[in-house]
C-alpha positions in Angstrom: 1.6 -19.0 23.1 3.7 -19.2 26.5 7.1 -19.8 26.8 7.7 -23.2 26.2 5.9 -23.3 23.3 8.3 -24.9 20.4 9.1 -22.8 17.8 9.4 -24.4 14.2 10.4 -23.0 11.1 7.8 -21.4 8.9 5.7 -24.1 8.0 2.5 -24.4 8.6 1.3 -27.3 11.0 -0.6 -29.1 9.0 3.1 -30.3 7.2 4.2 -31.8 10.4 0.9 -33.6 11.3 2.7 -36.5 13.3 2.9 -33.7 15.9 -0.4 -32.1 15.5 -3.0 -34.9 15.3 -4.3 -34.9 18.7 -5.6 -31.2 18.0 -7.4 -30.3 15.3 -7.4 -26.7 15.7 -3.2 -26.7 15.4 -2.7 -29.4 12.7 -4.8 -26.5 10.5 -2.6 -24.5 8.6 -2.5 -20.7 8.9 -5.2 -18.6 8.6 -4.0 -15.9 6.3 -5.0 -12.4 6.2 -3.2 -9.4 4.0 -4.2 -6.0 4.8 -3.5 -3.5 2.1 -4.4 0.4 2.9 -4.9 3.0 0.1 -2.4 6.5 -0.5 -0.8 6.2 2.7 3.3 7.4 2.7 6.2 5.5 4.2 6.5 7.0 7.6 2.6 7.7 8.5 2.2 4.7 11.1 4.1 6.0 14.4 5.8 2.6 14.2 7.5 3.7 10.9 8.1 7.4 12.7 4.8 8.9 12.4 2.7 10.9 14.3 -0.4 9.2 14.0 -1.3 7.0 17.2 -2.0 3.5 15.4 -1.4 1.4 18.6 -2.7 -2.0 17.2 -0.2 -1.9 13.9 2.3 -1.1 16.2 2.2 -4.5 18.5 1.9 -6.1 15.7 5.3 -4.8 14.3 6.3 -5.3 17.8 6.0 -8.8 17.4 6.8 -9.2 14.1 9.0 -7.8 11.4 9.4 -4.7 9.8 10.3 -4.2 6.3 12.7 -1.1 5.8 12.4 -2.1 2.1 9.2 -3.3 0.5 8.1 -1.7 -2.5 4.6 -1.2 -4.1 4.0 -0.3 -8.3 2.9 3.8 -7.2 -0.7 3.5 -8.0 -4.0 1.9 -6.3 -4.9 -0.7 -9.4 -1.8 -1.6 -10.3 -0.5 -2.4 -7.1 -3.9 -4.7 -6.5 -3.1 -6.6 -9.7 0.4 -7.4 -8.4 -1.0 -8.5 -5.0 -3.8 -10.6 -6.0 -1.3 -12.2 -9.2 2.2 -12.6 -8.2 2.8 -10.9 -11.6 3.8 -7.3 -12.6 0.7 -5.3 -12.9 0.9 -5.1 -17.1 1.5 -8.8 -17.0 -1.9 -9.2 -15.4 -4.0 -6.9 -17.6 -3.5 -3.8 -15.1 -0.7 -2.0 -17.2 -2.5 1.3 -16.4 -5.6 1.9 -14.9 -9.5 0.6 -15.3 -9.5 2.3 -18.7 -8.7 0.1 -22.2 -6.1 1.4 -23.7 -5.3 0.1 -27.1 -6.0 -4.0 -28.0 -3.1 -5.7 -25.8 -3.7 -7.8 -23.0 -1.8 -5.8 -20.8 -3.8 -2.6 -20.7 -7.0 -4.6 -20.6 -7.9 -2.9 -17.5 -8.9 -5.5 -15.3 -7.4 -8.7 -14.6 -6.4 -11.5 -17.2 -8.2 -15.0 -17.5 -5.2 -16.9 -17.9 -3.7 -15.1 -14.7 -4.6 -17.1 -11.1 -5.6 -15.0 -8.2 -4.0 -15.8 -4.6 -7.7 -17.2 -4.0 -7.7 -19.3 -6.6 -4.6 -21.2 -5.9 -5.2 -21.2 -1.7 -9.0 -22.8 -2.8 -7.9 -25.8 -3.4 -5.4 -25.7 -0.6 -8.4 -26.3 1.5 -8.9 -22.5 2.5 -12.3 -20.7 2.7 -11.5 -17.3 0.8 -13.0 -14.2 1.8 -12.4 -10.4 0.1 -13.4 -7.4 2.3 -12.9 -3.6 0.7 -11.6 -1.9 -2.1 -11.0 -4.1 -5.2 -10.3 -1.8 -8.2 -8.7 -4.7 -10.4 -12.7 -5.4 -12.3 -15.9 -4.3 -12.7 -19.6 -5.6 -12.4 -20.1 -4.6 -16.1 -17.1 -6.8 -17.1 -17.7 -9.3 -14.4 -14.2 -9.6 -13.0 -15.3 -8.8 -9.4 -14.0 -11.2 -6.3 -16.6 -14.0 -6.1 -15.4 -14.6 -9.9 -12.0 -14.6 -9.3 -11.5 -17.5 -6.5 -13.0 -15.7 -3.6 -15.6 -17.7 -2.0 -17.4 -14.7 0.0 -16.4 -10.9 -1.3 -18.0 -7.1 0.0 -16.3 -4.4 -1.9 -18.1 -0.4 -2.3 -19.6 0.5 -5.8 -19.2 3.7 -7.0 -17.8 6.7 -6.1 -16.1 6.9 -2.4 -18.2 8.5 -0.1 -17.3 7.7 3.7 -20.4 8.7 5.4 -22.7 8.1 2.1 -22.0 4.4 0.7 -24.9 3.7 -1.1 -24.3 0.8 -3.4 -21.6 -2.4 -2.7 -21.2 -5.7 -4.2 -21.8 -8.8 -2.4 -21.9 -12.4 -3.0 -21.8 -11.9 -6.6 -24.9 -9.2 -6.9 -24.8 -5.5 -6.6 -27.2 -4.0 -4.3 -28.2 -1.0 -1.9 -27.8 -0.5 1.8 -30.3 -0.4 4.3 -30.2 2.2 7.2 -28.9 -0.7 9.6 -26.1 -1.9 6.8 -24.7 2.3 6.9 -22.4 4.2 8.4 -18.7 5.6 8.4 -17.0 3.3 5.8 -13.9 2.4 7.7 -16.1 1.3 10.6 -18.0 -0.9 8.2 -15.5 -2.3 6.2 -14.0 -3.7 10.2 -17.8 -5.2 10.8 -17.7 -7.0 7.4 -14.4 -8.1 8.0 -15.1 -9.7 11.3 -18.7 -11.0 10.0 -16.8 -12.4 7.5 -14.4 -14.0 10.0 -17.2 -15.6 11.9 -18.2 -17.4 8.9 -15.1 -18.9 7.8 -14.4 -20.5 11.4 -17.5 -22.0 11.6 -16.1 -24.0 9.6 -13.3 -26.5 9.7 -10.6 -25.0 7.1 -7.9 -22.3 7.4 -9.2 -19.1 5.9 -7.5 -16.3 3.6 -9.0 -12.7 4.2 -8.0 -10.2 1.6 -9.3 -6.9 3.4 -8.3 -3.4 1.2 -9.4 -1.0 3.2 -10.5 2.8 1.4 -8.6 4.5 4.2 -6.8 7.0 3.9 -7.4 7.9 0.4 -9.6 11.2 -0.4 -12.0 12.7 0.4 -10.9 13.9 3.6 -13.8 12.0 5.7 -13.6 11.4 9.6 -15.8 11.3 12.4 -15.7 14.9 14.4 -14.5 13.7 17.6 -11.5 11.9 16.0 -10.9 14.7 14.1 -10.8 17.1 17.0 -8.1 14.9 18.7 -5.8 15.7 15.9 -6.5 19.4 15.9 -3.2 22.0 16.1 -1.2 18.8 16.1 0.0 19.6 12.9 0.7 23.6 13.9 4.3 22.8 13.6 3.9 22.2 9.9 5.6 19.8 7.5 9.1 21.3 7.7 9.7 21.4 11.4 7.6 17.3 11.6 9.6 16.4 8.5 12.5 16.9 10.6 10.9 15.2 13.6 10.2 12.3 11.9 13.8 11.7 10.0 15.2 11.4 13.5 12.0 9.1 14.7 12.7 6.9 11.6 16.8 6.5 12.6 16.3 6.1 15.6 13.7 2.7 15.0 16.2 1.5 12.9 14.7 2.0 9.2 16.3 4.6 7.4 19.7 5.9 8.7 19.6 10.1 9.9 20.7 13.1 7.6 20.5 16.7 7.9 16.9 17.9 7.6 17.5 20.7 5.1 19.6 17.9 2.7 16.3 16.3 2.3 14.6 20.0 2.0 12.6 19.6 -1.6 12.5 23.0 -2.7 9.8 22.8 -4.9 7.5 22.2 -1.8 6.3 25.9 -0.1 7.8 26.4 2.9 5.3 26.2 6.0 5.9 29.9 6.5 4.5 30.9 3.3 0.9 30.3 4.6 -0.4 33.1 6.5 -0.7 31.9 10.5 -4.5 31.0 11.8 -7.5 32.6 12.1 -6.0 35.2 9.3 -9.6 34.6 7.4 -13.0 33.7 8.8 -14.0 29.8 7.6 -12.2 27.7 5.7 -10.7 28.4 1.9 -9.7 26.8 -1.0 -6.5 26.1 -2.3 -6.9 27.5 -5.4 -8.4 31.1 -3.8 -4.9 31.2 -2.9 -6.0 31.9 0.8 -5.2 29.0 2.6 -3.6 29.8 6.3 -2.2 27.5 8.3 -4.9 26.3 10.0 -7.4 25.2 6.8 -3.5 23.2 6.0 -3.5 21.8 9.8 -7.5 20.8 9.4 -6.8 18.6 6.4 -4.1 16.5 7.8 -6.3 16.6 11.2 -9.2 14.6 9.0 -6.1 12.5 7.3 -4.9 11.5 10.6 -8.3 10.3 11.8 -8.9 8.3 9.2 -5.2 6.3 9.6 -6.5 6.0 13.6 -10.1 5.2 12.8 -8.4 2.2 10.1 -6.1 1.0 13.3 -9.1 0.7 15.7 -10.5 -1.6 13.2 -7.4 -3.6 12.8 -7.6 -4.2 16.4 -10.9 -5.0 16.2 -10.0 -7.9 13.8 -7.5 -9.3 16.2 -8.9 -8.9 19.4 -11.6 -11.0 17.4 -8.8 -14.0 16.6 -7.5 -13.7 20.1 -11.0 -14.4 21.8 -11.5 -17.4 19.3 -8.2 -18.4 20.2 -6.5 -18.9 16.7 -4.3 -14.8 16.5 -1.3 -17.2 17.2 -1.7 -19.1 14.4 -2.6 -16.3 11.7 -0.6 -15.1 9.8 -1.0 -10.9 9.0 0.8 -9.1 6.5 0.3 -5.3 6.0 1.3 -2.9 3.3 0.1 0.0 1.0 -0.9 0.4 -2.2 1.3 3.6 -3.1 3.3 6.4 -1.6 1.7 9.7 0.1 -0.7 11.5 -2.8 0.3 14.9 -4.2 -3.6 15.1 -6.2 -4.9 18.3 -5.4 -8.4 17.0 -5.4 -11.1 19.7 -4.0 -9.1 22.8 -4.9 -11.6 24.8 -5.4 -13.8 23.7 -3.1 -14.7 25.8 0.2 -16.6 23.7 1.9 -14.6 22.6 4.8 -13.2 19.0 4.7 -14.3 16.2 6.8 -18.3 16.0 6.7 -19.9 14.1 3.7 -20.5 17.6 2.0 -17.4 17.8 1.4 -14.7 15.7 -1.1 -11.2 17.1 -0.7 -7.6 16.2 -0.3 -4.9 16.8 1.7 -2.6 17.9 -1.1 0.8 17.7 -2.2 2.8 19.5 1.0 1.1 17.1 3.6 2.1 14.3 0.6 5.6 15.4 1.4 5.4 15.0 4.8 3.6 11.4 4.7 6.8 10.4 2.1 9.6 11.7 4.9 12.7 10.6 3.9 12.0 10.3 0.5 11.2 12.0 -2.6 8.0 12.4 -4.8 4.5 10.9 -4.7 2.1 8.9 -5.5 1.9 8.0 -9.7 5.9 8.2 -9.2 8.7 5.9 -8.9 11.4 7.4 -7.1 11.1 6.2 -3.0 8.8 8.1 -2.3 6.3 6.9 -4.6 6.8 3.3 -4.4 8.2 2.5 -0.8 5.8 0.7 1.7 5.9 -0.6 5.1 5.6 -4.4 5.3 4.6 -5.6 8.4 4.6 -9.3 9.3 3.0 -10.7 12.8 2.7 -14.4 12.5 2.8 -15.5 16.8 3.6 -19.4 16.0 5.3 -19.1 12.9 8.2 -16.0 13.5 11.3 -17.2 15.8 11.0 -15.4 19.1 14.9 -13.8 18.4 13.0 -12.5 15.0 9.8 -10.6 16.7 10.7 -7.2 16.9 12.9 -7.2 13.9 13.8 -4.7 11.1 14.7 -6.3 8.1 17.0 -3.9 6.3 18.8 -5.5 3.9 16.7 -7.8 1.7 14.3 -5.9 -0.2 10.4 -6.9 -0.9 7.8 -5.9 -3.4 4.1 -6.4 -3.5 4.4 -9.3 -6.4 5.7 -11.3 -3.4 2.5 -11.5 -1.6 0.7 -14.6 -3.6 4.0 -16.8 -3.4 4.5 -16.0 0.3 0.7 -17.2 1.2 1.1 -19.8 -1.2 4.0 -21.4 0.8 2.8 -20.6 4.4 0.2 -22.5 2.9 2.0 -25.3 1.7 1.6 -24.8 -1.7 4.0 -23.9 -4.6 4.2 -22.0 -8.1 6.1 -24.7 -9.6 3.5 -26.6 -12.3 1.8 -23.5 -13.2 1.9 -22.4 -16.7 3.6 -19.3 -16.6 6.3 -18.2 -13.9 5.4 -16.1 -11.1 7.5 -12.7 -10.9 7.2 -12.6 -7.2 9.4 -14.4 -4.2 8.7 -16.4 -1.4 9.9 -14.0 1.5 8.9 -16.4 4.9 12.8 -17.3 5.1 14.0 -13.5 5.1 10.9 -13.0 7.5 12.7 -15.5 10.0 16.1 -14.3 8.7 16.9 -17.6 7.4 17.8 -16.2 3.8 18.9 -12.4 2.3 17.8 -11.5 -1.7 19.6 -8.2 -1.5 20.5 -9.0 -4.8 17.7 -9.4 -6.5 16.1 -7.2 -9.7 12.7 -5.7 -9.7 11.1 -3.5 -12.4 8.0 -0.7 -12.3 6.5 1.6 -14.9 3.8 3.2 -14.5 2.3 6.3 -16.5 5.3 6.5 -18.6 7.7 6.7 -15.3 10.1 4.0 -15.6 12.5 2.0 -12.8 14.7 -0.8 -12.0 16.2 -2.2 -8.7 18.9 -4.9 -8.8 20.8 -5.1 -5.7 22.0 -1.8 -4.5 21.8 0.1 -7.9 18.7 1.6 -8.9 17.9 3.1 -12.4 15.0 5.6 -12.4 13.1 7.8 -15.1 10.8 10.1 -14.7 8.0 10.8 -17.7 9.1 13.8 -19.7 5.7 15.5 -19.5 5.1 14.5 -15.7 5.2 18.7 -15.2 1.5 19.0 -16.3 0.1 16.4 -12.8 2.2 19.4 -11.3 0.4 22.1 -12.8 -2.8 20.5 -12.3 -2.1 20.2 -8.7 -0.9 23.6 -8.4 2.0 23.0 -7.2 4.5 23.5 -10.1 7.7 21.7 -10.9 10.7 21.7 -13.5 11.1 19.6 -15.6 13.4 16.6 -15.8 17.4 17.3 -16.6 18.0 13.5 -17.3 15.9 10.7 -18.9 17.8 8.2 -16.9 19.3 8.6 -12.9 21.3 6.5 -11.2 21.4 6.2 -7.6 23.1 3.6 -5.1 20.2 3.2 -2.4 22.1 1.1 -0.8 24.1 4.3 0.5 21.7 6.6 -0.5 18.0 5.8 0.1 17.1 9.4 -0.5 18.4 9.5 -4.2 20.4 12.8 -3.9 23.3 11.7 -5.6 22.6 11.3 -9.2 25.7 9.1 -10.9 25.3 7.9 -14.0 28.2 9.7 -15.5 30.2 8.0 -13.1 28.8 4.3 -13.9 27.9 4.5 -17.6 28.7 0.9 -17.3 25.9 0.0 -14.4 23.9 2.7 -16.1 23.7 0.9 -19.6 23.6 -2.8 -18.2 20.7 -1.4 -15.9 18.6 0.6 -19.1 19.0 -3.0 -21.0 17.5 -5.0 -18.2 15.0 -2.7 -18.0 14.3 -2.9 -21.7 14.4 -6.4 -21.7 11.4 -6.4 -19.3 9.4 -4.1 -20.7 9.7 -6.1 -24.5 8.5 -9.4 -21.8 6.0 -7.3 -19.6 4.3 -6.2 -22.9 5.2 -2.3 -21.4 3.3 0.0 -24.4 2.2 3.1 -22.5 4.3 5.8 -24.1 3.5 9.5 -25.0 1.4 8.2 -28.3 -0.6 6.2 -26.1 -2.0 8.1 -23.5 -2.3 11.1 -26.2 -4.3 8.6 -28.8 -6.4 7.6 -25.5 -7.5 10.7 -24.9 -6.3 10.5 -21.1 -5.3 13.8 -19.4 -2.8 14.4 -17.1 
């Protein structure tokens, strides 16, 4: 697009078709495609302060907007059910995980019949609807897999994740094997299928909707050697000194105002200097040996930044692939994550160095902390660190030019907003639908026509429980959350309160706990929450998971 190109608001062309009809190719409406990676933390992409080089999701934020607040439900399926709904997870049969728990519809496990996907509403928009990755929202067995869910085309891995050994995946409807020419490292092949799956959609007509999920960077620590070896004593400083680093990185883009370092310190996390220094022990050891030295800690995140860098390549790949068919201008790309940085302690006891397909390990709950810089917890939890995302939003045509470049900081986004922001760059709409939508239609904060700072959101998850509505924030942690912390071994006390309050208006961090000072906003907040969780059909409570048999 040069620069007398006329910029309209966000709709797509196909609305204003007295304009477009000499061209074909513009009066088509967006093509659409949402990105979502897996276990990734807040600040990981060097455009949201990190040290990972991700060059291609940076010019994209470049050109687009930034999200300072967008939120995520803290856990892979959940999240997914959100995204492909418009609906909290529980109100699309997601309330947990894949596992049944109980006879409710809303810990079903996979998604609800009387629930529309994104793909079934943009079908009949005219779009050709294409899923590329991780699904985790349905099985084979139960037949809620993408091609039967409004996805015309759909390649997803079966079974456990393996990076260098995918054996089985589903496609088209069928399960089946790989052949020799079909493997190789699964980020790589998840970008081929993606852009295969690209060159079928524009040989046809219609706009097209890619849903592509990759596995990266969730365990097992998998990456090819040589982009491995780029990462290697990078890390040397350890997570105290680059937690520090990146606080300032973060100010200084304009996401999350500067603090001192050690006011952030969680103390619960081992200080760098606990470890012995490198080279202390021959080979590579286990956590749970208890002789991990700084260099088996600076290997791990090594293999966890290859993987982010490995997922950027292919993002690149995608759009050098719209810019050579001359339509990047006129897609729309939104990326996000599926839940904060991931404290599991998976692999423990292994000793088999990570990064080869020998291997299945992960990068543990002190590199966790560093991925979540500013904020606290993890993964499974609902304070910032858990649930906060970044949102990027590259749409060439469709963002004002004084918009590209932007950081949206004060309206606030969550993943239930996806379906109802494609629907409407789309030109479709929620409104005669059978049930309402929970999510909002965000394309007028992305040009920064319209602010929803003070709007309410809700999340449980696991027996954690959390509500947002405007600047206040009312957050509970599970009472028995200690054992994932045991099991991880990285030990924790227990919760003081059952409820904390926290302005993150003024206090993103959640270090000032004051709900003795507003009982008011406290109480009004716990009964908005309640209220929700009666409508949401919340049941997952101590009995449950204990009568399920689940384990934390």
């Amino acid at each position: 697009m040069n620069s007398k190109t006329l910029l309209l608001p966000l709709l797509p062309c196909s609305l204003t078709a007295a304009s477009c009809q000499n061209n074909p190719r513009e009066a088509q409406k967006p093509n659409i495609i949402v990105i979502l990676s897996d276990d990734m933390g807040f600040s990981d992409l060097s455009c949201y302060g990190g040290e990972i080089r991700t060059p291609n999701m940076d010019a994209l934020a470049e050109q687009g907007v930034r999200f300072s607040q967008f939120y995520n439900c803290a856990r892979s399926c959940p999240s997914r059910a959100s995204l492909l709904t418009g609906m909290y997870p529980h109100q699309a049969g997601v309330g947990y995980m894949t596992e049944k728990l109980g006879n409710t519809p809303s810990y079903q496990g996979f998604l609800r019949d009387d629930r529309k996907t994104i793909a079934e509403m943009l079908q009949p928009l005219g779009y050709t609807t294409l899923h590329v990755g991780k699904w985790h929202v349905g099985t084979p067995v139960n037949g809620v897999m993408p091609c039967n869910r409004g996805f015309e085309r759909g390649w997803s891995p079966v079974g456990k994740v393996n990076y260098w050994n995918t054996e089985k995946v589903y496609e088209d409807g069928e399960v089946r094997g790989l052949n020799e020419n079909e493997k190789g490292y699964l980020t790589d092949v998840t970008g081929d299928k993606a852009i295969e799956y690209i060159e079928y959609a524009t040989g046809k007509d219609n706009p097209f909707f890619l849903y592509l999920a990759f596995n990266a960077a969730h365990w097992p620590l998998h990456a090819k050697p040589a982009d491995i070896e780029k990462y290697r004593g990078k890390f040397m400083k350890g997570w105290d000194r680059l937690r520090e680093e990146r606080i300032h990185r973060i100010d200084s883009i304009g996401l999350v105002p500067a603090i001192e370092a050690e006011l952030l310190r969680d103390e619960e996390v081992p200080a760098w200097t606990d470890f012995p220094e490198a080279d202390t022990y021959a080979g590579y050891h286990s956590l749970i040996s208890g002789k991990h030295d700084q260099d088996d800690w600076d290997l791990k995140m090594s293999i966890y930044a290859a993987q982010v860098e490995s997922m950027d390549y292919q993002i690149g790949r995608i759009v050098e692939t719209l810019k050579k068919k001359g339509i990047f201008d006129n897609t729309i790309i939104l990326y996000m994550q599926d839940n904060g940085g991931c404290a599991e302690a998976t692999g423990k006891e292994e000793e088999t160095a990570p990064g080869g397909a020998d291997s299945y390990n992960a990068y543990s709950l002190p590199w966790a902390y560093l991925s979540n810089t500013p904020f606290r917890m993890f993964k499974h939890f609902l304070h910032e660190g858990g649930i906060s995302t970044p949102l990027i939003a590259s749409w060439p045509e469709g963002i004002p030019a004084e918009r590209k470049g932007a950081i949206e900081k004060e309206s606030f986004g969550h993943i239930v907003d996806i379906l109802p922001t494609c629907l409407s760059a789309a030109g479709g709409n929620t409104e005669n639908m059978s049930y309402a939508v929970e999510g909002q239609n965000l394309l007028e904060v992305i040009n920064g026509k319209k602010e929803n700072s003070d709007r309410t959101i809700y999340w449980e998850h696991e027996g954690n429980r959390a509500v947002r509505k405007g600047e206040w924030k009312l957050v509970s942690r599970y009472s028995d959350d200690v054992l994932f912390f045991e099991k991880w071994e990285f030990p924790r006390a227990p919760r003081t309160l059952e409820w904390e309050l926290y302005n993150v208006k003024t206090d993103r961090w959640e270090l000032k706990e004051c709900s003795s000072a507003n009982p008011e906003t406290t109480e009004s907040l716990k009964q908005l929450y309640l209220d929700w969780e009666a409508k949401a059909g919340v049941l997952l409570r101590r009995e449950i998971i204990t009568g399920s048999g689940l384990k934390f």
